[in-house]
C-alpha positions in Angstrom: -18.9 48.2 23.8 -22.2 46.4 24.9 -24.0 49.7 24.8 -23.4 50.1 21.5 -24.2 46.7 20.3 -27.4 47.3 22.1 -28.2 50.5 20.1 -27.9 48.6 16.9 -29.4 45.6 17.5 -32.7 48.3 18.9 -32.4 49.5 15.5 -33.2 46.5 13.6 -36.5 46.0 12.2 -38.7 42.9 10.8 -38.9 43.7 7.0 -34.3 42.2 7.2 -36.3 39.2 7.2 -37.6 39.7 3.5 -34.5 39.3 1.7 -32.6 35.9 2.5 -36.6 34.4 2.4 -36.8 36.0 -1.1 -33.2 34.0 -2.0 -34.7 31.0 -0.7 -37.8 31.1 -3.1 -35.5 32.2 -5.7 -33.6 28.6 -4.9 -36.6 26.6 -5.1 -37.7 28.3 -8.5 -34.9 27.5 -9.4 -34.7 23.5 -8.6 -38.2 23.4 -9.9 -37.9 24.8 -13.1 -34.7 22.5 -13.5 -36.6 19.4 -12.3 -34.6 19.1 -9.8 -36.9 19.1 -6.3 -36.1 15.1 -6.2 -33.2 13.4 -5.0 -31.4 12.7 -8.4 -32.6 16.2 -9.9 -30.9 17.9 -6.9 -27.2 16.2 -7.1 -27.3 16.0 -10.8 -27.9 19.5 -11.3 -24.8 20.5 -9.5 -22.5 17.6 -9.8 -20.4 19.3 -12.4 -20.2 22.1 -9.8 -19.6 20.6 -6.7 -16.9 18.5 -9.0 -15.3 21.7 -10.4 -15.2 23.3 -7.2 -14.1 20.6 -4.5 -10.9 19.9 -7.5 -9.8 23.5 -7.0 -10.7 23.9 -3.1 -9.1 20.7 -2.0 -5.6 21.8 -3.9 -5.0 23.4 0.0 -6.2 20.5 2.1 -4.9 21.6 5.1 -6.2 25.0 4.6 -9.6 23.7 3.8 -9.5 21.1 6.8 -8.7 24.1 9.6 -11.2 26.4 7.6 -13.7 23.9 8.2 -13.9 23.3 11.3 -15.3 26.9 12.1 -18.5 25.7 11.2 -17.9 23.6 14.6 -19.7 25.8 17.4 -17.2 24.8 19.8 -14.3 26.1 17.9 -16.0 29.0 16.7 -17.2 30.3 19.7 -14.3 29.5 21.2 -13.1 32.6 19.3 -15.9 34.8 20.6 -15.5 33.6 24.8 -13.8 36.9 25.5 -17.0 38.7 24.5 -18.5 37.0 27.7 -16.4 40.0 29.5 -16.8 42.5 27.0 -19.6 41.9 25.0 -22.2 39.6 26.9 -25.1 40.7 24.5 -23.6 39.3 21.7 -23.7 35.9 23.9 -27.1 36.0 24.4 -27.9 36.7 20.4 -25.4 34.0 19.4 -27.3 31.8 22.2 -30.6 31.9 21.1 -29.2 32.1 17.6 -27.9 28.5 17.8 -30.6 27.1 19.0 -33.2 28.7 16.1 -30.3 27.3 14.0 -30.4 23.6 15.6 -34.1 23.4 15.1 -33.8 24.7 11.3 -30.9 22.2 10.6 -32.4 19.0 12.1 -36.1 19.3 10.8 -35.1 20.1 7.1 -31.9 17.9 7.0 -34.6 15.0 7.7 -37.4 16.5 5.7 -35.1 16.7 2.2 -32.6 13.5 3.2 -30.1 14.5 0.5 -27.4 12.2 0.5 -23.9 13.3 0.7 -21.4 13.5 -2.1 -19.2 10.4 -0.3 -22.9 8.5 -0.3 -24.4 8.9 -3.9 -21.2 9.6 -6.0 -18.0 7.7 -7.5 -15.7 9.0 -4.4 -12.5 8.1 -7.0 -14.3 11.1 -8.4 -13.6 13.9 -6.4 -11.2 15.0 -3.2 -12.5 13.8 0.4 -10.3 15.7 3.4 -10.4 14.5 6.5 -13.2 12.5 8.1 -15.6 10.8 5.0 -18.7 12.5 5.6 -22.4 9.9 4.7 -25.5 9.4 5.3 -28.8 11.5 3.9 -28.1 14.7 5.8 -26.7 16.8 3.7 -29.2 19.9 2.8 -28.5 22.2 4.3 -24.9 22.5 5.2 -24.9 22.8 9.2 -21.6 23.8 9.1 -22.5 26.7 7.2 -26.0 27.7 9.3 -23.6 28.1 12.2 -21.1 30.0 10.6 -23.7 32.6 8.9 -25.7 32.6 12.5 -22.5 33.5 14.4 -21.2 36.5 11.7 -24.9 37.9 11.3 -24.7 38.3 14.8 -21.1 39.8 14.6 -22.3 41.6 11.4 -24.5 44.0 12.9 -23.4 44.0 16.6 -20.4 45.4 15.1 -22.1 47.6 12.2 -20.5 50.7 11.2 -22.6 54.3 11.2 -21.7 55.3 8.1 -22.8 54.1 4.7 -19.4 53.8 3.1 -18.1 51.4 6.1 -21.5 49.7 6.4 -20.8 48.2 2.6 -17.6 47.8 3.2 -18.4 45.7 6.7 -21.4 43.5 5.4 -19.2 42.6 2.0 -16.1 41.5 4.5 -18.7 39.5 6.5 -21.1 38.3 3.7 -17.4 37.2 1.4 -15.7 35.7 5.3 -18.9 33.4 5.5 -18.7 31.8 1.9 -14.9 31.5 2.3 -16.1 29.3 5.0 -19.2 27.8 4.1 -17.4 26.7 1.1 -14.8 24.4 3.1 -17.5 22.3 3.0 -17.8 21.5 -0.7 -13.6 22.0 -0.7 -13.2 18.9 1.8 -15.7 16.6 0.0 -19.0 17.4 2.7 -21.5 19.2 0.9 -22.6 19.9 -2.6 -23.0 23.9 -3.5 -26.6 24.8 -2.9 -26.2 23.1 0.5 -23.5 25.7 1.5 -26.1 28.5 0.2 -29.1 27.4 1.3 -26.9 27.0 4.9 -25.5 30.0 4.7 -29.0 32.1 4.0 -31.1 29.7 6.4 -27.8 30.7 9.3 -28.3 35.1 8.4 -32.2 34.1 9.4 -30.9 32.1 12.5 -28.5 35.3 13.4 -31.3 37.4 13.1 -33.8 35.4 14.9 -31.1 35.2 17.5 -30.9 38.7 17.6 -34.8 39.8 18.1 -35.3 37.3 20.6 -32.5 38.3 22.9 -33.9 42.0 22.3 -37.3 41.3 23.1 -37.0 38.7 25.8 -34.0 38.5 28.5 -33.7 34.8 29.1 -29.9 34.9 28.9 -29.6 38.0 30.4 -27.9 36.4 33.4 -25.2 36.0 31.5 -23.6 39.5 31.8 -24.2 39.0 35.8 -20.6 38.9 37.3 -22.0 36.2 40.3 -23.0 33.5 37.5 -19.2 33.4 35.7 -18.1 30.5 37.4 -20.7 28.7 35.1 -18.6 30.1 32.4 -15.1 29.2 34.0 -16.6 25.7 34.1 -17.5 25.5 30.8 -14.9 27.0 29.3 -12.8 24.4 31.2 -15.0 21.5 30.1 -14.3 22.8 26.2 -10.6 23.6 26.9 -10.3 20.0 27.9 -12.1 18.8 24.6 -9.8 21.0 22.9 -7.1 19.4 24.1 -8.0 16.1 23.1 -8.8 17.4 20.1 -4.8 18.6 19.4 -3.9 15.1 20.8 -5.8 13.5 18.3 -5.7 16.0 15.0 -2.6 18.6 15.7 -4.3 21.2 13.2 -3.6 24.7 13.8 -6.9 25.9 14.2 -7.4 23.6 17.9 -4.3 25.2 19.0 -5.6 28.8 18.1 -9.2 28.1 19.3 -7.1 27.5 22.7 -5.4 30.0 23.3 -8.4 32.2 22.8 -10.2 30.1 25.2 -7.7 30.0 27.7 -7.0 33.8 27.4 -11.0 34.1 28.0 -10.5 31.4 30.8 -8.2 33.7 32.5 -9.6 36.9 32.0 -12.8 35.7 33.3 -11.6 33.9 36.5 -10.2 37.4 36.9 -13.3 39.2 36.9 -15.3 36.5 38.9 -12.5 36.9 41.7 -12.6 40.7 42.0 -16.3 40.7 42.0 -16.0 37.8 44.8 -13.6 40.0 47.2 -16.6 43.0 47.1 
């Protein structure tokens, strides 16, 4: 399996890069010609949106509230652990991913300083699940940069040779990540274009991720069978925060995040132990 995510991450080339920074221009045009590249501009210009959406989303709350918390790293890449054993290139894109991802997140989310829905507007107004999110962070949905950083990794680790499955593959990926991203606006978090501008901003993250675990190996110890019991470790540290976590929350999502993690736990402790007894 890792030799074949190898070959096609080899086979991606710069010029991926053109499109999601195109979309991105495409959003700014946009907010400029609406007058919308101040604060009021921006949240007016979608309010009606974010309303109409976040009423029919937040119909499911529970469904939206376990959705959500995907765009949690922890839970998410609890979900990928076993890939540690299987898969440790994809760790090393999805490493380096996250971090181009925290560095995007944090510098724009204080360069634009949108406030939240549950900041500006009436929150009579519209449906708030879970935690109420505030403050002036709320371009771009982080929540949705990690999701879309973690599937564009996924997305072409995982990409099909033929043309036919390759559509079919990137639509299930591309339409996954907006389910997703979208929990945000459903639970109250984020208005729309945060979720997109998130979403396109995480596919440049995934990608980053991806050429610089290709050209340089920084992470490459982490397919070295000697350096698992960091991973035990840490995958005990998070199993323990899980738990807490259930204690606390009891959604289904921390129990399923778990169980993966646990069954990664295991299967890794496994592997460690054999290579111990050569």
């Amino acid at each position: 399996m890792n030799k074949n995510i190898v070959s096609n991450y080899s086979k991606l080339k710069a010029p991926l890069f053109l499109f999601p920074i195109f979309l991105l221009i495409i959003i700014v045009l946009f907010l400029h010609r609406n007058d919308a590249l101040s604060v009021n501009g921006y949240v007016q210009i979608q309010k009606d949106n974010f309303l109409f959406i976040n009423h029919h989303l937040a119909q499911y709350p529970n469904l939206q509230l376990n959705l959500t918390q995907l765009g949690d790293a922890l839970i998410l890449l609890s979900f990928l652990s076993i890939f540690i054993v299987y898969a440790p290139k994809i760790w090393e894109a999805v490493i380096s991913g996250l971090l181009v991802s925290v560095l995007f997140s944090s510098s724009l989310k204080s360069m634009f300083g949108i406030p939240r829905p549950g900041e500006l507007l009436d929150n009579n107004s519209f449906t708030i699940i879970g935690r109420k999110m505030s403050g002036f962070s709320s371009c771009p949905s982080g929540h949705s940069i990690t999701i879309f950083t973690v599937l564009t990794v996924l997305l072409f680790a995982f990409m099909p040779q033929k043309l036919k499955h390759k559509i079919i593959w990137s639509l299930f990926i591309v339409i996954t990540g907006l389910i997703l991203a979208f929990t945000r606006v459903g639970v109250g978090a984020h208005y729309p274009i945060d979720v997109i501008t998130g979403s396109i901003i995480g596919y440049i993250s995934g990608l980053a991720g991806i050429f610089i675990s290709r050209e340089y190996r920084a992470w490459a110890w982490s397919s070295n069978k000697k350096y698992y019991l960091f991973f035990i470790v840490l995958f005990l540290i998070c199993s323990v925060i899980l738990v807490t976590r259930i204690v606390n929350e009891r959604l289904v999502i921390f129990y399923l995040s778990l169980t993966s993690l646990v069954i990664s736990l295991y299967k890794t402790i496994s592997v460690y132990a054999k290579n111990i007894k050569k």
